[in-house]
Structure formats: structure tokens, C-alpha cells
N, C-alpha and C positions, 0 to 999 in steps of 0.2 A: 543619204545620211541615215545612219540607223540609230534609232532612240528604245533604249531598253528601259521599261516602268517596268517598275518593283512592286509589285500588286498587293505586296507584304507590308509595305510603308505607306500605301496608296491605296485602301479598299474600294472597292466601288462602292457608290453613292445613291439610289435612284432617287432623284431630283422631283419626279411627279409624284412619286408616293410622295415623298416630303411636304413639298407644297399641298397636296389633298388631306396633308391630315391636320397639318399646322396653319394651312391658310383658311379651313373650316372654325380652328379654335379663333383666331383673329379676325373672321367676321363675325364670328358670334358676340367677339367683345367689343367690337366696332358698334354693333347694333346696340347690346346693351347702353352702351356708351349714348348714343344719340337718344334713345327712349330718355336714358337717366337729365340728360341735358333739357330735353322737351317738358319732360314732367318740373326739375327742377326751374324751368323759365316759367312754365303756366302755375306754381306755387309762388312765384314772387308776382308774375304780376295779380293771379288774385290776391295776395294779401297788401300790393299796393290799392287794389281797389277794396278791399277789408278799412285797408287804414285811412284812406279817403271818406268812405260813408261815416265811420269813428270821429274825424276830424269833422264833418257835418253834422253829425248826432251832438257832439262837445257842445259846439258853439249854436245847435237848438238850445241844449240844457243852461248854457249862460245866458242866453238871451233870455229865457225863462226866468231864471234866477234874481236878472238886473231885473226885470219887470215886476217879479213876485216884493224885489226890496224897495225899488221905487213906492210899490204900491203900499206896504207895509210902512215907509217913512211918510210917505205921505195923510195915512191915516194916522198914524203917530204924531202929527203936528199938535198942537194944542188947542186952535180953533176947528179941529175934527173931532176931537177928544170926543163930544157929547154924542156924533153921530157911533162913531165906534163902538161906545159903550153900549149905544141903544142896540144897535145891528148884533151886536154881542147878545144883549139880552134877549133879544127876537127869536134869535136863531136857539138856542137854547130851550127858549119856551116853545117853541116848535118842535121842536126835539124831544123834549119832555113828553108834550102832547102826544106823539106818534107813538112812544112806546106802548106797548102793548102787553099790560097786565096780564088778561086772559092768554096772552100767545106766551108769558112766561111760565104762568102756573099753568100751564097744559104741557109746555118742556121739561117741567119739573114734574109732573104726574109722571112722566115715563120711567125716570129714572129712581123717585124716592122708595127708597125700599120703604117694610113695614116696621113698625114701630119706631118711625121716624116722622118728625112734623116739621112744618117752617114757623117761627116764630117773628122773621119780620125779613124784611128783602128791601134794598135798596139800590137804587140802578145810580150811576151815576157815569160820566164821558170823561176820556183825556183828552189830553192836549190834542192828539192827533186824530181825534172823532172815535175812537175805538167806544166801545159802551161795556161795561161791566159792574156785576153788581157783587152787593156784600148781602150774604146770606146766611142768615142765624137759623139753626133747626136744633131741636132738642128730642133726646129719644132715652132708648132704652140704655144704651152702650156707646162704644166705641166705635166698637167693629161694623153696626149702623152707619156711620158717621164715614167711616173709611170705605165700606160699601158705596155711599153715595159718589164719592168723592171719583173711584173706579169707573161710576158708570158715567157722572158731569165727563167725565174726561173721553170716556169712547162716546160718546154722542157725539154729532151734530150742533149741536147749537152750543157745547159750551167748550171751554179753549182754556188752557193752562190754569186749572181747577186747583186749589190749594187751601188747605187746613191753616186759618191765620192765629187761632187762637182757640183753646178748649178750656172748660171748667167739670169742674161736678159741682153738681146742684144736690145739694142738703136742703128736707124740709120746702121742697118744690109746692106749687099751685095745683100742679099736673101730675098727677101719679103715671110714675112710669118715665116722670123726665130725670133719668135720671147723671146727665151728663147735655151738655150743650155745646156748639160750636160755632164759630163764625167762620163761614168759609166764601173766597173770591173766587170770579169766575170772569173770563170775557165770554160774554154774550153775541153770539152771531144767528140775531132775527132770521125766519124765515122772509122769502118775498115779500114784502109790499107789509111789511110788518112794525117797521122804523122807516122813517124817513129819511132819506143820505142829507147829512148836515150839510151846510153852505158855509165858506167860508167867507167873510168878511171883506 
């Protein structure tokens, strides 16, 4: 029997180029394929062990928490009252005690430009132990005043530096005062300079 192909309708095909060049591109994405799978398995299971350590971290910070208010209601009782108040005022006067005058007016030498003086300094603590003081200085100007304020603020030792309140002084004690300021500062003592407050 004789079979006549039409080579016209029937092109030849080679089968091995074919495969060599398309079965290269489908291992390549086979492989990608598997990296991308591996990578995406080792990003879930770290972040199941991400959210495992979180869920331990949590339930430190409430156990803290309960403990902190326990302890907080329990000095709050009314037959505590007198101990609280004293432990309150202890710590305080401890506090007081530790600051450090000389280690302030030597902070303050650095930065007060001239013709600029302190007229009175008061330290005082918030709620959350931070220490910062209220600082009255009287000078020539303004621009003194706003000089200082630039350098409290690039220094070391003082922290969100702010102009709370200014006057001029008419008929001053002080020649040459002729404006004054009251300006806030948080205070951050060098070493062993304050004492770390205790809480209660």
C-alpha cells in the first residue's frame, strides 16, 4: 500500500530542537516554582514563630500589668494610706537631695551666652520620674534669650527646651536687664548625678 504525505499540509517538525528549547524554559519555571514555595513555607513558619514569641511577650506585659495594679490597689487601701504617703515623701526627698546644683549651673555655663544671667532655677519631677526645671534668666535682649534656648536644645543634658513666658523690664535692679524669660527644660543629669527615683 502506498501512502502519499503532502509535506505542504504536513511540515516537518524537529521534536528535539523543540523539547531543548521549551523543556529548558519549563525547568527553569519548575525550579523557580519550588525556591518560591520553600521561601514562602520558611516565611510562614518564621512568622508563626514571630507570632508565638508576641503571644509570650503579651502575656509577660499582663502579668506585669496585673501585678503593677494589684500592687497599686493594694497600696491604695486605706489602712496603707499613711505608708504610701510617707514612701511618697521619702522618695522625693531623696530625690531632691541627689540633684545636683553644681552639676546644673556647670550645664548651664556651657551654654549661656553673654549678657545673659539666671535669675532663679527650679527643678521639679513628673509623674513619670522625668526631672525638669523652670529657668528664669534676664539679659540684654531677646535674641540672648532665643540664643540660649538653640544651644539648651543641641546640648546633652537638656531636652524640649521652650520659651514659656517673656516680659520687659522697665526701671530694672540690674542694668542691662532689660527683658526676661521663663524658660522649661527636661533635664537629663549626667552619671551618678541624680538618683533613679523608686517607685513606691
Amino acid at each position: 500500500m502506498r501512502v502519499d504525505i503532502n509535506l505542504a499540509t504536513q511540515p516537518y517538525e524537529d521534536a528535539r530542537q523543540f523539547w531543548l528549547r521549551w523543556g529548558s524554559v519549563i525547568a527553569l519555571l519548575a525550579a523557580a516554582t519550588v525556591l518560591l514555595s520553600w521561601v514562602t513555607a520558611s516565611g510562614w513558619r518564621s512568622s508563626r514563630q514571630d507570632r508565638r514569641l508576641m503571644r509570650q511577650y503579651q502575656q509577660q506585659i499582663a502579668m506585669r500589668d496585673k501585678e503593677r495594679a494589684d500592687a497599686e490597689a493594694l497600696m491604695n487601701l486605706p489602712q496603707n494610706s499613711s505608708t504610701r504617703d510617707r514612701s511618697q515623701f521619702l522618695n522625693d526627698l531623696f530625690y531632691r537631695k541627689a540633684f545636683s546644683w553644681t552639676g546644673v549651673f556647670e550645664d548651664l555655663e556651657q551654654v549661656m551666652p553673654p549678657g545673659l544671667h539666671v535669675v532663679s532655677i527650679t527643678p521639679e519631677t513628673a509623674l513619670n520620674g522625668d526631672l525638669s526645671i523652670k529657668l528664669t534668666v534676664a539679659g540684654e535682649s531677646r535674641d540672648r534669650a532665643l540664643d540660649l534656648v538653640r544651644k539648651m536644645e543641641g546640648s546633652q543634658r537638656f531636652q524640649q527646651t521652650q520659651i514659656e513666658e517673656e516680659a520687659t523690664e522697665t526701671g530694672s535692679a540690674m542694668p542691662g536687664d532689660n527683658v526676661k524669660f521663663n524658660i522649661s527644660a527636661l533635664y537629663a543629669a549626667g552619671s551618678g548625678e541624680v538618683a533613679t527615683r523608686s517607685t513606691p
